[in-house]
NULO-613193 format. One line per 5 residues: their letters; for each residue x, y, z of C-alpha. Coordinates in steps of 0.2 Angstrom, whole numbers, plus 5000, padded with zeros to 4 digits. Layout:
REM NULO-613193
a	X,Y,Z  ...
END
This chain:
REM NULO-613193
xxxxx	4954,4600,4868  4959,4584,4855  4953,4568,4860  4953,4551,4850  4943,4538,4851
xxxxx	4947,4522,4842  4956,4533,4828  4961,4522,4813  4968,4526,4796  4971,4513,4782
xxxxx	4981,4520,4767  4975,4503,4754  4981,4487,4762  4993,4496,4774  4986,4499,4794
xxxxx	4994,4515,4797  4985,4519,4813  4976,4505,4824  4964,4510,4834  4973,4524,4845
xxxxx	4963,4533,4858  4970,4547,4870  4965,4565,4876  4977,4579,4877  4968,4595,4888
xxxxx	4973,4615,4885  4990,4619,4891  5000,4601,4889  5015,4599,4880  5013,4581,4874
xxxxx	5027,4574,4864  5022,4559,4852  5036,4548,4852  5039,4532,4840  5051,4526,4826
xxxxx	5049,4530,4809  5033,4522,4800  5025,4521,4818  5010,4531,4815  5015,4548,4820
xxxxx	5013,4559,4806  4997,4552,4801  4989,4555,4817  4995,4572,4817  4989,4575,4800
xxxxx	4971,4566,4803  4972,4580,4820  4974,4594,4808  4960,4589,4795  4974,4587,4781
xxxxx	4967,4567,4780  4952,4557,4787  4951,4546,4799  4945,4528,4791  4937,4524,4807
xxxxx	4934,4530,4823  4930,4547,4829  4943,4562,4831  4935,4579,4839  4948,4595,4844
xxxxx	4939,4607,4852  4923,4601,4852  4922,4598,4833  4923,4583,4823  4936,4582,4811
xxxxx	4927,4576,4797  4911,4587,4799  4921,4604,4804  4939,4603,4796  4939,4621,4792
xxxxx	4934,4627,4807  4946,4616,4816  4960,4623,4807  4959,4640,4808  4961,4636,4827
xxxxx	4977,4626,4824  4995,4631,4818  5004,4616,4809  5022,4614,4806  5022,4599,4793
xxxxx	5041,4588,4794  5043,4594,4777  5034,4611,4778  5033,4618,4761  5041,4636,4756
xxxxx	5038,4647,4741  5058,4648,4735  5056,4664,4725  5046,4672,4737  5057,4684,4751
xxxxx	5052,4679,4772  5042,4694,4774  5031,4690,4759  5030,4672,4762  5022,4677,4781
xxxxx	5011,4690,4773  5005,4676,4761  5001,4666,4775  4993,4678,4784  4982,4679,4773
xxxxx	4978,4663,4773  4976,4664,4790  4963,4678,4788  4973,4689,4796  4975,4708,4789
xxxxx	4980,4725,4792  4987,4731,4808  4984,4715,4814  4994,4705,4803  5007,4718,4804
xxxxx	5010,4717,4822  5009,4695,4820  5021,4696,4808  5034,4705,4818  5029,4696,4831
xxxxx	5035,4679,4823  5049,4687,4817  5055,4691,4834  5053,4674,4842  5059,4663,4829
xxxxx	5075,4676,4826  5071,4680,4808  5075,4698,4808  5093,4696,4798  5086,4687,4784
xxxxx	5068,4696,4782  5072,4703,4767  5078,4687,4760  5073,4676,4747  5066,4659,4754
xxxxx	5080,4651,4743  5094,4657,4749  5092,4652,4768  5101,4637,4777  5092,4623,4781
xxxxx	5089,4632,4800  5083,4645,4795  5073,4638,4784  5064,4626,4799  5062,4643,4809
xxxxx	5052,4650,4795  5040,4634,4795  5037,4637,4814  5036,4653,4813  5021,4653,4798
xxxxx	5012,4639,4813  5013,4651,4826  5004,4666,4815  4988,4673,4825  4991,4666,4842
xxxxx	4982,4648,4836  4975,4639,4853  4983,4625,4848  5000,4621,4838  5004,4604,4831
xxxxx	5024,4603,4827  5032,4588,4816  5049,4587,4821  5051,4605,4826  5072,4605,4830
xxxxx	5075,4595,4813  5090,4604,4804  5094,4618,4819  5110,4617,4828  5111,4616,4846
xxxxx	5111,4633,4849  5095,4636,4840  5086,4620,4847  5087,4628,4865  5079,4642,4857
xxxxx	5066,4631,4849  5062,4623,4865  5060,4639,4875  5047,4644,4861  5039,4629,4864
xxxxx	5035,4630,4882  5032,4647,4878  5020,4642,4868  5009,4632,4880  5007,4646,4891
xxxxx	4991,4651,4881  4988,4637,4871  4990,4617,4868  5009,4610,4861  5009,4592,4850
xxxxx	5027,4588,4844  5035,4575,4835  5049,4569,4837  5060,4552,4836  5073,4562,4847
xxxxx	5069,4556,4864  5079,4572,4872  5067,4583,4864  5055,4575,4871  5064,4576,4890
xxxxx	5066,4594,4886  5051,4603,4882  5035,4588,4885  5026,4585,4903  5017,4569,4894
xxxxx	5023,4555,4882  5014,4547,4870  5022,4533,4862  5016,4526,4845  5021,4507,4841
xxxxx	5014,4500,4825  5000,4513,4825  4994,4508,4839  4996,4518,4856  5008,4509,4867
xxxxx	5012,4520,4882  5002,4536,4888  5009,4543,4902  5015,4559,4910  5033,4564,4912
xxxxx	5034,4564,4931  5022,4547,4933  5034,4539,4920  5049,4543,4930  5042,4540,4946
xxxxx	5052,4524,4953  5046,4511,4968  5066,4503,4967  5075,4507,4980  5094,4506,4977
xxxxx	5107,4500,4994  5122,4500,4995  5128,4490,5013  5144,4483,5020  5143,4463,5021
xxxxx	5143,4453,5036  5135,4437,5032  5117,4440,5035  5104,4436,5022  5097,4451,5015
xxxxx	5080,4444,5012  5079,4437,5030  5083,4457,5034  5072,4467,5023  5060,4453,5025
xxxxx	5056,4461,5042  5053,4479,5034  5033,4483,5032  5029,4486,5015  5046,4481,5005
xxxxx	5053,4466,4996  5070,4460,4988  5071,4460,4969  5089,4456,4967  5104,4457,4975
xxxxx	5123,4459,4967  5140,4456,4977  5154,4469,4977  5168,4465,4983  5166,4467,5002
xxxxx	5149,4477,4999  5131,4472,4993  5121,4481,4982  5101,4477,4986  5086,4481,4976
xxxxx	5071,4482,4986  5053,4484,4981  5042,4497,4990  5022,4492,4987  5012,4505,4977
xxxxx	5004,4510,4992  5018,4514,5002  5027,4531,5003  5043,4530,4997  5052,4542,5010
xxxxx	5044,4533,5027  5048,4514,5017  5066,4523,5017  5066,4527,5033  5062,4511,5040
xxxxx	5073,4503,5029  5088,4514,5035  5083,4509,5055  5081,4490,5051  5101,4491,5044
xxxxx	5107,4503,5059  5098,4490,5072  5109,4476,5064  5124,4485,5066  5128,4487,5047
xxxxx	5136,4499,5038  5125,4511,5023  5134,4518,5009  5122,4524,5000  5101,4524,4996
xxxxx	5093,4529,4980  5080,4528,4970  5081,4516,4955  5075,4527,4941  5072,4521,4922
xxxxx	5074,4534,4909  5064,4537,4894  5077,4530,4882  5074,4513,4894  5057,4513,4893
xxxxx	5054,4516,4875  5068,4502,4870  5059,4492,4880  5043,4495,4870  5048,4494,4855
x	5057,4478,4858
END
């Protein structure tokens, strides 16, 4: 659906992008992830035409983005960070505008209209003008012009920005929502979002790609955390025996020991588990607890951007 391929933009002097290549298929919800001035919001905007790419190539859907720009975005629906509104125009209006835009008309726009309306809660303020509207509403507005005409494939810059907490659980049902028929890009710097509404992570370090991984790979763990009573015996001398699993560290508490074992890649976590459990019955100790050692993403992206 988009894929990039050594994707590079300069703006002058400044690399704002280096050299980024991923894929991203029908139906994922991939959240790009990085600090401010990390490359995100160029990438997204070289993904929906609105700049070039300075090297490298960048197709979505089959099309280049250079070659076929406007063909490519009458497929997308783009929610800019600072999506720009028409202040003197009413909400209706502004959608009809950009359902023009959007070559939609007639019954058909009618019924896309309301149907935006509904799913970004826009029906109180329809009538007014886009002046008057809180800084939530506003955002709703912006998604709710990128979701016109059921595009296949929606690219949101920092969708939640300015909602309360109410109306970003709304905004991240509409996003997965959203993927049902169609492809989801968001950025975010907000690493919950991300946890929330994405099955894949991208992460953008200095315009370069630093981590492309999905949710469930990322979070997947081969630590094993113990927790045993102590009664003298080395720990590496007993795990030592255990097919398939190493000590990474150990730390004394009091009279228990916490253990950190290592299961090889190629081991099954639950049977590694399993033996480990026997191996501390047959010794005669005491398990107080077993667990898997699990980073978060807010561990792993500090530790990228470090």
């Amino acid at each position: 659906m988009i894929k990039a391929e050594n994707l590079t933009r300069r703006y002058g002097e400044i690399l704002a992008v280096k050299q980024a290549s991923f894929q991203i298929d029908h139906g994922e919800i991939v959240g790009l992830l990085g600090h401010n001035g990390s490359g995100k919001t160029t990438i997204m905007k070289m993904i929906t035409g609105y700049i070039e790419p300075t090297e490298g190539s960048l197709t979505v859907d089959g099309l280049d983005v250079v070659e076929d720009r406007a063909r490519i975005q009458q497929k997308i629906g783009y929610l800019p960070e600072n999506c720009p509104l028409y202040p003197d125009m009413t909400v209706v209006d502004y959608l009809i505008f950009a359902a023009s835009l959007k070559g939609l008309s007639g019954n058909n726009a009618t019924e896309s209209i309301r149907n935006v309306i509904n799913k970004t809660k826009l029906t109180e303020v329809g009538s007014q003008r886009v002046q008057t509207l809180s800084r939530g509403f506003r955002q709703r507005l912006g998604v709710a012009q990128a979701i016109l005409g059921e595009p296949k494939i929606f690219i949101l810059d920092e969708p939640t920005n300015g909602l309360d907490p109410s109306q970003i659980q709304e905004m991240r049902s509409l996003i997965k929502e959203l993927s049902r028929k169609a492809t989801v890009v968001v950025s975010t710097h907000i690493l919950q979002e991300v946890q929330a509404t994405c099955n894949r992570v991208i992460i953008i370090r200095s315009g370069e790609v630093a981590l492309d991984s999905p949710l469930k790979e990322l979070y997947s763990s081969k630590l094993l955390e113990i927790e045993i009573n102590k009664n003298g015996v080395d720990s590496k001398a007993i795990f030592g025996k255990v097919d398939g699993v190493k000590v990474v560290d150990t730390i004394d508490r009091e009279n228990k020991e916490k253990i950190i074992l290592e299961i090889d890649n190629d081991e099954d976590n639950e049977e590694a588990a399993a033996r480990i459990a026997k191996q501390i019955i047959d010794k005669g100790m005491k398990l107080y607890s077993m667990q898997p050692k699990v980073r978060d993403l807010e561990t792993i992206f500090g530790e990228i951007s470090e």
